[in-house]
Every structure is written in C-alpha cells, then in structure tokens.
C-alpha positions as a LaTeX table, in Angstrom:
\begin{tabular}{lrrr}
\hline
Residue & $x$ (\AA) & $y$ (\AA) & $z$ (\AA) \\
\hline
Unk1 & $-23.65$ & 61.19 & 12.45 \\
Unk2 & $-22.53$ & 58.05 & 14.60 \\
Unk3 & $-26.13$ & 56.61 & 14.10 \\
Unk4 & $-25.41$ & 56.76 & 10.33 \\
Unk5 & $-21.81$ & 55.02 & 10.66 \\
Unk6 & $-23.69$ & 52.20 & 12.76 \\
Unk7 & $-26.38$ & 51.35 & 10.36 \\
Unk8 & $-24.19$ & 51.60 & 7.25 \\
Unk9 & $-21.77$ & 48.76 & 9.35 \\
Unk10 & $-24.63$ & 46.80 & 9.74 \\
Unk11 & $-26.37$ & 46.54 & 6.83 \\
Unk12 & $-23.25$ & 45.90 & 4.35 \\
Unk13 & $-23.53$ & 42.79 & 2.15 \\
Unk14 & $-21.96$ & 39.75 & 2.82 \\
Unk15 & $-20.51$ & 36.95 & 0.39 \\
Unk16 & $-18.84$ & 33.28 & 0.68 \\
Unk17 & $-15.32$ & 33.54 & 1.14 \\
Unk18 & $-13.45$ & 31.76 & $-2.17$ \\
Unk19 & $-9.72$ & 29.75 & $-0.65$ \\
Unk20 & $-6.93$ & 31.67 & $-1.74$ \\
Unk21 & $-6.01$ & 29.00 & $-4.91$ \\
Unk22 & $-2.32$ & 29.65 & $-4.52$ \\
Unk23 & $-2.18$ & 28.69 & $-0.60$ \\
Unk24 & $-3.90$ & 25.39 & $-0.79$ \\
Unk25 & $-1.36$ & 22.34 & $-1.87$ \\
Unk26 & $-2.30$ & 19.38 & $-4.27$ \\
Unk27 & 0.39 & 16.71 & $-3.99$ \\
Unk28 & 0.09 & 12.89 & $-4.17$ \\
Unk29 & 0.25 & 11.68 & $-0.80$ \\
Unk30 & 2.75 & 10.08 & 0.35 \\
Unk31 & 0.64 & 6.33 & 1.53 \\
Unk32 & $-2.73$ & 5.72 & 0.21 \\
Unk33 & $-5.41$ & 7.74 & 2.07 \\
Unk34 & $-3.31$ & 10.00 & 3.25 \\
Unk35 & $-1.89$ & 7.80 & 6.26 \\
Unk36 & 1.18 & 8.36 & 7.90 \\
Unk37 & 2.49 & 4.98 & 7.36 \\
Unk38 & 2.38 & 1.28 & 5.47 \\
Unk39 & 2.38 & $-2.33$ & 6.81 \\
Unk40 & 3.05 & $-5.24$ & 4.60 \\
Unk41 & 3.11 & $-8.03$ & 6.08 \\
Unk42 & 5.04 & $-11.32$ & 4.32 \\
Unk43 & 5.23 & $-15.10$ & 5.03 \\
Unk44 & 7.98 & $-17.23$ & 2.92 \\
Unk45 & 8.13 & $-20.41$ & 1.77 \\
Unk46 & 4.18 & $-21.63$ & 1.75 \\
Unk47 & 4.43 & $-22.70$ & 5.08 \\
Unk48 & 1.26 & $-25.27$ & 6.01 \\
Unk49 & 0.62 & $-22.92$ & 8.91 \\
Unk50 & 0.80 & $-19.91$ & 7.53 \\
Unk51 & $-2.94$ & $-21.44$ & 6.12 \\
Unk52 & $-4.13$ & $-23.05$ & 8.73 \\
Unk53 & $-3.20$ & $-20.34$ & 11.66 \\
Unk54 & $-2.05$ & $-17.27$ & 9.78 \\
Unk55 & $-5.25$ & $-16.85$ & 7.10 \\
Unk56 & $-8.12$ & $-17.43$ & 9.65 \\
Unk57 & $-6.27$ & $-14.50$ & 11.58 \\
Unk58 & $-5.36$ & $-12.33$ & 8.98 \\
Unk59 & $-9.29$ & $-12.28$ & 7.95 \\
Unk60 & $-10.97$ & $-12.19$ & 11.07 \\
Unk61 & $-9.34$ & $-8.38$ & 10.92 \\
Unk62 & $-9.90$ & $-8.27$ & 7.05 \\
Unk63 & $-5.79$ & $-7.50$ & 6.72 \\
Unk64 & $-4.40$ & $-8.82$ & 3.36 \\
Unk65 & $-0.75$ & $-10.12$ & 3.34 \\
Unk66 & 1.46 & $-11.45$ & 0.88 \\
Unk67 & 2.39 & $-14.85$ & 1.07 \\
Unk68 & 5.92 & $-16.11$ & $-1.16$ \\
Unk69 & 5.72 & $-19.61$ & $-2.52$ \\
Unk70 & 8.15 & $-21.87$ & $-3.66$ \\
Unk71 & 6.15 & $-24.01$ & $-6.56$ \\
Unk72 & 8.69 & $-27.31$ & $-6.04$ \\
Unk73 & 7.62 & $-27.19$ & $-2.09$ \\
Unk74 & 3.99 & $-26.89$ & $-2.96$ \\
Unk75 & 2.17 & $-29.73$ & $-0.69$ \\
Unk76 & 5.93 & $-31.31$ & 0.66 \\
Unk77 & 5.29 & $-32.90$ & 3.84 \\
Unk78 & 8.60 & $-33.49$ & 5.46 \\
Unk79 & 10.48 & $-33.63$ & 8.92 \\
Unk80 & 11.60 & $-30.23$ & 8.35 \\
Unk81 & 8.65 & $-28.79$ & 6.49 \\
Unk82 & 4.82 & $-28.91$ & 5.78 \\
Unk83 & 3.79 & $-27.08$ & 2.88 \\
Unk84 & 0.55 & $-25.73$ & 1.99 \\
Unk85 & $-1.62$ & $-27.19$ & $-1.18$ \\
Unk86 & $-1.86$ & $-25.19$ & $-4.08$ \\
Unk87 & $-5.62$ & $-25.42$ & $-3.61$ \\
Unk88 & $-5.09$ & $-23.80$ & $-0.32$ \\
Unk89 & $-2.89$ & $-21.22$ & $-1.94$ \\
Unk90 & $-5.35$ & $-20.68$ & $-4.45$ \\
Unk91 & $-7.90$ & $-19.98$ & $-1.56$ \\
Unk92 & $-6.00$ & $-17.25$ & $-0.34$ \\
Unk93 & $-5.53$ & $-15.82$ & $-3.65$ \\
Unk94 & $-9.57$ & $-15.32$ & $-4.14$ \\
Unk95 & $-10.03$ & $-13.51$ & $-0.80$ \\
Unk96 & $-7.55$ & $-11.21$ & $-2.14$ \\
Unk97 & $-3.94$ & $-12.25$ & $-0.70$ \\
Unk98 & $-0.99$ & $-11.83$ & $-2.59$ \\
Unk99 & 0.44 & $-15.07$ & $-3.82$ \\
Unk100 & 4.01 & $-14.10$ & $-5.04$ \\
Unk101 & 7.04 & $-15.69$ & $-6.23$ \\
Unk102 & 9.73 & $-17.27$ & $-3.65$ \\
Unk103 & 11.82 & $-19.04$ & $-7.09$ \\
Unk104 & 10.83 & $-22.57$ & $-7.40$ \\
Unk105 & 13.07 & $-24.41$ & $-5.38$ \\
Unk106 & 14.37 & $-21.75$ & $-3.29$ \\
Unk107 & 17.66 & $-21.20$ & $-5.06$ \\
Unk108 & 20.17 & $-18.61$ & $-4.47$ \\
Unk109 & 19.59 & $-16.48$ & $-7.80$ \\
Unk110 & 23.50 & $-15.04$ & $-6.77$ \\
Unk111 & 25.05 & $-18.82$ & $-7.39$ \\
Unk112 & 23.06 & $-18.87$ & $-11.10$ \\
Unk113 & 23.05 & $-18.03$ & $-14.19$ \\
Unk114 & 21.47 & $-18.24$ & $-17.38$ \\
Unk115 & 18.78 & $-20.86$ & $-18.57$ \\
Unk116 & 18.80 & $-22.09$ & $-14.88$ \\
Unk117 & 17.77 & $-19.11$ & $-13.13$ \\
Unk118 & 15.67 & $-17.99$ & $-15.72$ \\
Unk119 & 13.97 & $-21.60$ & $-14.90$ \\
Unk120 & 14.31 & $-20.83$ & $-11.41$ \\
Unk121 & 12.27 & $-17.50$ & $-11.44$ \\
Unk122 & 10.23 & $-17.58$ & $-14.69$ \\
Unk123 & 8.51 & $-20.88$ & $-14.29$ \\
Unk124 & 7.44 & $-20.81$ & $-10.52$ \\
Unk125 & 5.27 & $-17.65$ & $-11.88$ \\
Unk126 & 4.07 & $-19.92$ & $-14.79$ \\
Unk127 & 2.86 & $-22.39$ & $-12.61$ \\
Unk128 & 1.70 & $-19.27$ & $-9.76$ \\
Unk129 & $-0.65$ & $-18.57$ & $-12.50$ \\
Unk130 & $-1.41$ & $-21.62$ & $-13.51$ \\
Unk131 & $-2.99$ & $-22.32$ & $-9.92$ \\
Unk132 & $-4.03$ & $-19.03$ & $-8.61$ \\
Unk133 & $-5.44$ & $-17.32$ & $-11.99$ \\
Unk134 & $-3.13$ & $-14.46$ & $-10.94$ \\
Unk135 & 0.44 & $-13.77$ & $-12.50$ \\
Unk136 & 2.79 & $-12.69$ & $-9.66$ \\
Unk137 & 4.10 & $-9.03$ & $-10.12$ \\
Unk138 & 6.79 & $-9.27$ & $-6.97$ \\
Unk139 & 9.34 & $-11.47$ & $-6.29$ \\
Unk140 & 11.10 & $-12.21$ & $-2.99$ \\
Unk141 & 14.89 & $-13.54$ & $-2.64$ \\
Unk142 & 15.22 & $-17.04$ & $-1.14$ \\
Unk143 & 17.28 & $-16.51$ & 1.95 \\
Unk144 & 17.52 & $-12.83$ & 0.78 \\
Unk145 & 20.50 & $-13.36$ & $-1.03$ \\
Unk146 & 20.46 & $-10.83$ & $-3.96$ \\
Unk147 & 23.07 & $-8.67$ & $-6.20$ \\
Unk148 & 22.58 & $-6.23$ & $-8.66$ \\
Unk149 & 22.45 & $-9.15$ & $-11.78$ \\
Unk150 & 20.04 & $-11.27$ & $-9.79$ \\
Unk151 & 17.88 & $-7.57$ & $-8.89$ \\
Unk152 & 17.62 & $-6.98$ & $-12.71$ \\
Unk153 & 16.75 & $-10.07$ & $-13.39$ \\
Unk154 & 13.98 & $-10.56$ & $-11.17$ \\
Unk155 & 12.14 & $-7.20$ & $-11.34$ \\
Unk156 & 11.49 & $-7.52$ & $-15.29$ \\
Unk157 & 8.29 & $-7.36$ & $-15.71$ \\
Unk158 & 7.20 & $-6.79$ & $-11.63$ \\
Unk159 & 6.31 & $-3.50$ & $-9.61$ \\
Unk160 & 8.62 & $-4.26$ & $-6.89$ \\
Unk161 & 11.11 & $-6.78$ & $-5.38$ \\
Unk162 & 11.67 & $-7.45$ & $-1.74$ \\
Unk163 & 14.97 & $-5.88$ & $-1.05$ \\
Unk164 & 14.47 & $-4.41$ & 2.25 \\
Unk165 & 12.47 & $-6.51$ & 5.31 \\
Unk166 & 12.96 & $-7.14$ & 9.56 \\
Unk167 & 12.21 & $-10.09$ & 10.90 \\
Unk168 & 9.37 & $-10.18$ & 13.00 \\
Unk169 & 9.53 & $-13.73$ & 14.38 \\
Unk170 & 11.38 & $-15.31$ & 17.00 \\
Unk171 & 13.38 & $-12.77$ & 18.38 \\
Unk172 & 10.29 & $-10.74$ & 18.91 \\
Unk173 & 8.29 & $-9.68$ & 21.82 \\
Unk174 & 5.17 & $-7.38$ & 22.22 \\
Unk175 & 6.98 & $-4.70$ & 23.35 \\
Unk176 & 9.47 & $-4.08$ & 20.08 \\
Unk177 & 6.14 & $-4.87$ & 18.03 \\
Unk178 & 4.70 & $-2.01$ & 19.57 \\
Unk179 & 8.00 & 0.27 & 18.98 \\
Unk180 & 8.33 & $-1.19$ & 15.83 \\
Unk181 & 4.87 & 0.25 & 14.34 \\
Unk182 & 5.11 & 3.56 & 16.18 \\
Unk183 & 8.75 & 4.35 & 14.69 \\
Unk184 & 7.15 & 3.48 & 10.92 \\
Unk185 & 4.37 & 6.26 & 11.99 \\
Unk186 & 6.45 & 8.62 & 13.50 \\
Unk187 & 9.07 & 7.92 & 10.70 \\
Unk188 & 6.40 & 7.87 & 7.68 \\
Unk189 & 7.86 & 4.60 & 6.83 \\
Unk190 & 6.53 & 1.62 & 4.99 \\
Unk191 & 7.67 & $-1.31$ & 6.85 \\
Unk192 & 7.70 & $-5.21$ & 5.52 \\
Unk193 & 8.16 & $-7.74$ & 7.76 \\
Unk194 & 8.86 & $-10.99$ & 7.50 \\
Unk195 & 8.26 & $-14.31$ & 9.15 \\
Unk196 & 8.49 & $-18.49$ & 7.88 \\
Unk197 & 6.95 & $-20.53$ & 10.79 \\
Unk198 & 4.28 & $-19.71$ & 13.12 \\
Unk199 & 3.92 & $-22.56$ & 15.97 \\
Unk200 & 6.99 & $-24.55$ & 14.58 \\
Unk201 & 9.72 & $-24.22$ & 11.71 \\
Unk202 & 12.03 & $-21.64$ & 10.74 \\
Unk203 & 12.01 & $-18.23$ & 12.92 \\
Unk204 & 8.51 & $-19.39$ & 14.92 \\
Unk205 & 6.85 & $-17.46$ & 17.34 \\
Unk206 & 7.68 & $-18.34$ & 20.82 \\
Unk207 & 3.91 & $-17.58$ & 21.24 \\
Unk208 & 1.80 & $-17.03$ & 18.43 \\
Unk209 & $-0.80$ & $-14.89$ & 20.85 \\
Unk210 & 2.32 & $-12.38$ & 20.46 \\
Unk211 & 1.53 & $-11.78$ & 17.33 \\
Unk212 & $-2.37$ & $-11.81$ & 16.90 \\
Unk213 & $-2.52$ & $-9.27$ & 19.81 \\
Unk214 & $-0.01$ & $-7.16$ & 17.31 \\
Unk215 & $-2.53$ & $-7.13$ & 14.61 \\
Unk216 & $-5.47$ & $-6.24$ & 17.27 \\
Unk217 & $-3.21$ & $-3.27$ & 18.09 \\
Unk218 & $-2.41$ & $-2.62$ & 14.08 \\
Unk219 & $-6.23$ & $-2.88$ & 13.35 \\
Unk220 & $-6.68$ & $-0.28$ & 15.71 \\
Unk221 & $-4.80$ & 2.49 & 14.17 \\
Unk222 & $-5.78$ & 2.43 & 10.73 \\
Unk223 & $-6.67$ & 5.70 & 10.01 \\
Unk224 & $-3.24$ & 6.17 & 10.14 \\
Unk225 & $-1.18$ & 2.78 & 8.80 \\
Unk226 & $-2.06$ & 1.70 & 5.35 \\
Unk227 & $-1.83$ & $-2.59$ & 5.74 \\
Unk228 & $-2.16$ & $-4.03$ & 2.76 \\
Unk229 & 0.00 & $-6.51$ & 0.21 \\
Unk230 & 3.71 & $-6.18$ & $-0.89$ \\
Unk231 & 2.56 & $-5.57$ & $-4.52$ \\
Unk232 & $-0.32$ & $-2.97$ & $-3.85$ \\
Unk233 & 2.27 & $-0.41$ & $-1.57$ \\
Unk234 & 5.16 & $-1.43$ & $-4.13$ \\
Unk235 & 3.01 & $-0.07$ & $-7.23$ \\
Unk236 & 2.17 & 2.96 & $-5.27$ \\
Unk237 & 5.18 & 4.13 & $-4.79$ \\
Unk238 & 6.31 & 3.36 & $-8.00$ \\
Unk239 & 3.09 & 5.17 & $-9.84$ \\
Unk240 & 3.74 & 8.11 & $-6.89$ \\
Unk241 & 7.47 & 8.71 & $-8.23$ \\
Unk242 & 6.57 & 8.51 & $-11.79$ \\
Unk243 & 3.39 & 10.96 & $-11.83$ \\
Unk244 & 4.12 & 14.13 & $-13.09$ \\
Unk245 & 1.16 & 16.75 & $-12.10$ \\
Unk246 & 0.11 & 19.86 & $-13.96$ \\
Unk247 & $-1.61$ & 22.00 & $-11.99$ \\
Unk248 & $-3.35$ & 25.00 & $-13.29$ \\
Unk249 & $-5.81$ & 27.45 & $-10.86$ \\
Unk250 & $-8.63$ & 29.77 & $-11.52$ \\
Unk251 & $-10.65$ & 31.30 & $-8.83$ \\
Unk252 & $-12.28$ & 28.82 & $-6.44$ \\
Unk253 & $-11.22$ & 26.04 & $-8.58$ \\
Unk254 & $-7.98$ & 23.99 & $-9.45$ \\
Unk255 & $-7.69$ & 21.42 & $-12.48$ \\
Unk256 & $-4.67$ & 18.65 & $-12.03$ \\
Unk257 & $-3.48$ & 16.82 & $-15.75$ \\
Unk258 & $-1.18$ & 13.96 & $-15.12$ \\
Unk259 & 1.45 & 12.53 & $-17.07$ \\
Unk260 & 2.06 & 9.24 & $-17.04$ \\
Unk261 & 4.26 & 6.72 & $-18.60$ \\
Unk262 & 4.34 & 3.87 & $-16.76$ \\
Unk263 & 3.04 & $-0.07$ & $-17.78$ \\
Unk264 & $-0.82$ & 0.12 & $-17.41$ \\
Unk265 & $-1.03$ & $-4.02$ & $-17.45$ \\
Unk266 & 1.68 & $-3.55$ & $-14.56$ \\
Unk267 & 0.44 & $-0.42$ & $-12.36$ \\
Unk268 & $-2.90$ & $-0.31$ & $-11.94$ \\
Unk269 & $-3.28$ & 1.19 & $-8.54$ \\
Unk270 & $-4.97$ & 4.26 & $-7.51$ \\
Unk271 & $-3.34$ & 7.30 & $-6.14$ \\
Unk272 & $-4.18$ & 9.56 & $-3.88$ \\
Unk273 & $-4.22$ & 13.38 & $-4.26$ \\
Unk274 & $-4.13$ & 15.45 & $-0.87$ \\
Unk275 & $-5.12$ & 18.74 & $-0.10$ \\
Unk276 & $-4.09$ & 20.70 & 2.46 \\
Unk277 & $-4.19$ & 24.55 & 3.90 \\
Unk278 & $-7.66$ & 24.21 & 3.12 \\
Unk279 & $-9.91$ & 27.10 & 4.84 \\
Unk280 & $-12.12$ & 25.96 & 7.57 \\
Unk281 & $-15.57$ & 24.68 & 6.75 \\
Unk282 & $-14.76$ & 24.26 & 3.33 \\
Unk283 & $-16.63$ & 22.46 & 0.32 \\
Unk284 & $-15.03$ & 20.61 & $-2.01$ \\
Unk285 & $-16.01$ & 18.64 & $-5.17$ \\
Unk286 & $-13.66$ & 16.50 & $-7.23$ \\
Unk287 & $-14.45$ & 15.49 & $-10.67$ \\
Unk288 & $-12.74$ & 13.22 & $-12.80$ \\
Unk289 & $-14.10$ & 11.94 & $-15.76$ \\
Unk290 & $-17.44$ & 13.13 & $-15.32$ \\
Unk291 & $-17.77$ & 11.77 & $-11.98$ \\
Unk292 & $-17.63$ & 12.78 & $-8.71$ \\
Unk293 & $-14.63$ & 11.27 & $-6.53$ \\
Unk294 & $-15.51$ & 10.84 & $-2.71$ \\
Unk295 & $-13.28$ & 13.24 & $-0.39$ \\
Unk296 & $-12.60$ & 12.42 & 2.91 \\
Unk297 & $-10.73$ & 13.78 & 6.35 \\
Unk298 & $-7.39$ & 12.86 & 6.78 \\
Unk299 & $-4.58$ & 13.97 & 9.45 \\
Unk300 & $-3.54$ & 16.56 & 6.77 \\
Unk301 & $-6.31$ & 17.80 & 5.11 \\
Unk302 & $-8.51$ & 16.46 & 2.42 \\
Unk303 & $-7.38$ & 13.16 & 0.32 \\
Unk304 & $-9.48$ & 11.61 & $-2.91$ \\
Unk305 & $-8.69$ & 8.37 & $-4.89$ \\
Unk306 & $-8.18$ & 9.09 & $-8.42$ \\
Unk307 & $-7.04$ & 6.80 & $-11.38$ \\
Unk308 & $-3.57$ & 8.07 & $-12.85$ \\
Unk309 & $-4.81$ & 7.04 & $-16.21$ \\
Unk310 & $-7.81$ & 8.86 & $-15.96$ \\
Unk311 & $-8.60$ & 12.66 & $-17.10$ \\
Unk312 & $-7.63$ & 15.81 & $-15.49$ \\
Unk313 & $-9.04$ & 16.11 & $-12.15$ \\
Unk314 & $-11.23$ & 19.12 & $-11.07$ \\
Unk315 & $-11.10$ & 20.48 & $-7.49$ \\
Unk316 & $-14.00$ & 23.27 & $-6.58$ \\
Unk317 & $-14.05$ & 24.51 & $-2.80$ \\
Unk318 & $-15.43$ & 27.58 & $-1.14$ \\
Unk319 & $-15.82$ & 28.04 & 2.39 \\
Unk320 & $-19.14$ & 28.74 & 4.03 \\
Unk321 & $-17.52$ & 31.42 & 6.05 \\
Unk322 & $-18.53$ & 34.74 & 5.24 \\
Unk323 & $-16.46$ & 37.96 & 4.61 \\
Unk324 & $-18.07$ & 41.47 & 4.33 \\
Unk325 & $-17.97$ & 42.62 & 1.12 \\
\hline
\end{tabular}
C-alpha cells in the first residue's frame, strides 16, 4: 500500500502557475521608469558660459537641462554680463535642451500689469520660437519673484512653472551635493536646481570641477534618478495626476483603459505603468495598440512606457514555476 501512495505522488501532473490577478498592482509610477527620484537641472539668464562650459559637460554625460533665456539679453556683452547668441541657443535646442522662457527683460511679473507683462512674457516665447523652432511650454520667474496673479498668468498655455528650486551654486560644496541627491532618493523627490554663472557672474562656482564631479556621481546612479528637462518631469507629473485608470482582470491577464482629458498639443509625454507583487520568474507581455511595449526591471517590479492617448493596455504574465495539479 505505501508503494502505491509513492508512485501516485510521483507521477501527478504538473501545470504553470497563473499570478493571482488581484495581488499584483498596476499604478503609474511615480518618476519615469520607475526611479526613485528626478533631477532637473536649470541655468537662468543665457549666460555665455553656460554654452561654452556648461553644454560640452552636460553632453559628454548625454544629461539634458533646461536653460531660461531672457530674449532682450540675447548676445549682450557687458561688464556685468556675457550672453549667449541665439544661434548658440538654438544649438542647444537641436541636441534636445530645453530652451524656456526667463520674460524678456527679466522683469518682476509682481510690479506689472496688463499689456506690459503680457509683452513681458508672451513675446520672449514669440521670439524663443522664432529662433529655436520650439515654443517654450515652462516659464521661470526672474529673480523668483511670483504671486498668485503673476502664477496664472504665466502658466496659460505651459505644463509647468518654476515655483519651487535650491540653489546649487556658490554656497555649494561636494559634500551637500552628495546629501543633496541622496535626500531626493531617499525622499522620492524631484529636485530643480538652479544656478546663473559658472566661472564668473551671479552665484558662480568657487570651482567648477565641484560641479562636473557632481554629474559623474549623478550619471552613476541612474537606474534610480530620472535627469532630464524642467518641461519633460513637469508634464509627467501633470499627465500622472490627471490619468484616471480602469483596470479590469481575467485570469492570467489584466487590461488598463485610461481616461484622459488633458491638452494633447501640451502633454505629450509618456507614462509609465508599474507592476509589482509579481510572482517570481514571471512572463509578461504588454500590448497596446497592437504592439508590443518593452518591459523592463526596476527597483519595484516591472515598469513599461505607454502613450496615455493610446488604447487600453494588455498585461499577460504566468510564471514558469510549476504547481502540482
């Protein structure tokens, strides 16, 4: 009789385990690819050097910045500043920096009103797009000086406006740097800083190595900071807090219909949708559209790009474990 237990026990069939559908999550992370954190990194006032030092350093680590111009400035040479070109500016633009709006003289948008800051904002992103081919969808306060009239009238028709930065200029050493991006990861923060002069100027560097050895040490750890331009983390966040997600689940398989109100001219960014609680060795294929999305590892489980103005998104996984039936 035991040698009958023993040989039924062995010889029982096996199958492919199907996740349970209601204990894996779908949400829209919280940064793009599922890191823990964001870096935007922004120079004001179209600085000379923030070409001629700034953009050779910025792309020897392929990091993309966002750069706020004041069109009136636009190839000044003074004794207190040198200003970039517009063709230099419009450089920058095509290896895919963010030119952005800094008003057109630098005005405080607080001390005016009407037809003159209307002038003031509106036609420094006329002439942004006159030079750069790209219309400016952010807009950063001159001196930072900003109230709830001057907020509404600069975000009409933008995904974000800088109302939140920290220096990261002169008062600077490597050692806050380094503090500085591991409270934004342990914090899931998105963190803007800001700078004017690099060698000379406005808030400069004591040493300019300071900083390049920052973004070595940045570059490093992006699997888990997201550094990109102002505008591209701005729209995010916007399209993340807008999305409303649908989520329906059969066996093996879950099927995710957004709805989505928001400006298509204006955001135009891709989400990501992550999945976690995933079993282990588990196979997943996401369609959208008719095509398949790539999936890939993150700190959480499993992320995937998607277009919010796309079709529903289908999610099939079974693990390769097996269970006896």
């Amino acid at each position: 009789m035991i040698k009958i237990i023993i040989f039924l026990l062995l010889y029982v069939p096996l199958e492919s385990i199907a996740a349970d559908d209601e204990e894996v999550k779908v949400s829209i992370a919280q940064y793009r690819g599922g890191r823990d954190a964001a870096i935007s990194y922004t120079f004001d006032d179209g600085l000379l050097e923030q070409y001629t030092l700034v953009f050779p350093e910025l792309e020897k680590r392929n990091i993309k910045a966002t750069f706020a111009v004041n069109g009136g400035w636009m190839g000044c040479i003074s004794a207190k500043k040198v200003c970039m070109s517009w063709e230099q500016a419009r450089e920058m633009a095509q290896a895919g920096h963010e030119i952005t709006n800094h008003g057109w003289m630098h005005k405080n948008l607080t001390k005016l009103v009407g037809e003159e800051r209307r002038f003031e904002i509106q036609h420094n992103d006329t002439v942004i797009f006159e030079q750069t081919g790209i219309f400016p969808r952010t807009y950063f306060y001159p001196g930072n000086r900003k109230n709830e009239e001057a907020i509404a009238c600069a975000s009409v028709d933008r995904v974000g406006t800088r109302i939140r930065q920290i220096d990261i200029g002169s008062r600077r050493n490597a050692r806050w740097l380094t503090q500085w991006t591991d409270s934004l990861i342990a914090n899931r923060l998105w963190g803007v800083g800001m700078t004017h002069g690099i060698v000379t100027g406005y808030d400069a560097f004591p040493d300019p190595q300071v900083f390049w050895n920052h973004l070595d040490e940045v570059n490093c750890r992006r699997d888990r900071l997201w550094v990109t331009t102002f505008r591209e983390v701005a729209a995010y966040m916007a399209e993340r807090e807008n999305l409303v997600l649908d989520i329906k689940r059969t066996s093996g398989k879950i099927t995710v219909t957004f709805h989505f109100t928001m400006d298509k001219e204006l955001f135009d960014m891709p989400l990501t949708l992550l999945l976690e609680d995933l079993p282990d060795q588990c196979a997943v294929t996401v369609l959208q559209d008719g095509r398949n999305l790539p999936v890939n590892l993150c700190r959480r489980g499993m992320v995937v790009d998607f277009s919010p103005w796309g079709g529903p998104v289908e999610i099939s996984y079974a693990s390769s474990i097996t269970k006896i039936r």
